[in-house]
N, C-alpha and C positions, 0 to 999 in steps of 0.2 A: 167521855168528855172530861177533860181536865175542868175544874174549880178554880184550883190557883191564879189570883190577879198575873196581869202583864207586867209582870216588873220590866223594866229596863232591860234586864240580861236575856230574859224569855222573849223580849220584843228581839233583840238583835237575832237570837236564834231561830226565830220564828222567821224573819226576814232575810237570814242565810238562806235557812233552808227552801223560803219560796224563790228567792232570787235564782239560786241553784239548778230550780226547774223549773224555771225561764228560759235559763241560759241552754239547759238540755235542750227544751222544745226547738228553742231560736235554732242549736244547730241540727236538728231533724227537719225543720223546716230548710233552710240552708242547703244541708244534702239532698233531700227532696228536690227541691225547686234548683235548682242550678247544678250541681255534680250530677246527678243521673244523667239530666238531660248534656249536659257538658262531653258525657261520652257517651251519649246515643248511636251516633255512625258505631263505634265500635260495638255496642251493647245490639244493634240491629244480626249483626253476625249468629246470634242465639236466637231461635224460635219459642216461642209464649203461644199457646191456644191459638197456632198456626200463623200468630200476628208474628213482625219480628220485636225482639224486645222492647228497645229503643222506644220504639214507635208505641208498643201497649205500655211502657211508663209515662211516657208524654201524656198517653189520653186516659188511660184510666189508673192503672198503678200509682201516681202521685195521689189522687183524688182520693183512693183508698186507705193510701197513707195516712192524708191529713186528716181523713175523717177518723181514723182511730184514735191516732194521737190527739186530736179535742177531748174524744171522750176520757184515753188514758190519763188526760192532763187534770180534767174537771175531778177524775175521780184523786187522783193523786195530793190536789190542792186541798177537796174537800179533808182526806185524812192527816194532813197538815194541821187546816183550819180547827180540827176537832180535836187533836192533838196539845193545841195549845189555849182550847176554849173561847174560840173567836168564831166559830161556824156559825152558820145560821140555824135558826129553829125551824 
């Protein structure tokens, strides 16, 4: 854990960087939820655990997704947060 107050310049940096991956998540979420499904007919042509694809990202592949990505995000921010000694105790 950094010590160093927030100066100004450590605030902007600190808010690049979270904003940054935001913006990552935003477009994981984004392709998740709409491009998969967008070419589902097409992505059906492939079989998934005898499902066709299309159809196992609609019902569960998306859901697996999102649920990673929360986790990889909380953990991501927290190493930010501690980075710049704003975390929590």
């Amino acid at each position: 854990m950094s010590n160093q107050p927030l100066t100004p310049e450590r605030a902007q940096e600190y808010w690049k960087r979270t904003s940054g991956l935001m913006w990552l998540m935003l477009g994981i979420w984004f392709v998740t939820s709409f491009v998969i499904h967008f070419f589902a007919p097409t992505l059906n042509t492939i079989s998934f655990i005898g499902f066709p694809l299309g159809f196992y990202m609609a019902a569960q592949g998306s859901l697996i997704i999102f649920v990673v990505a929360i986790f990889w995000f909380a953990s991501k921010q927290n190493q930010i947060d501690e980075e710049f000694g704003v975390a929590d105790e």
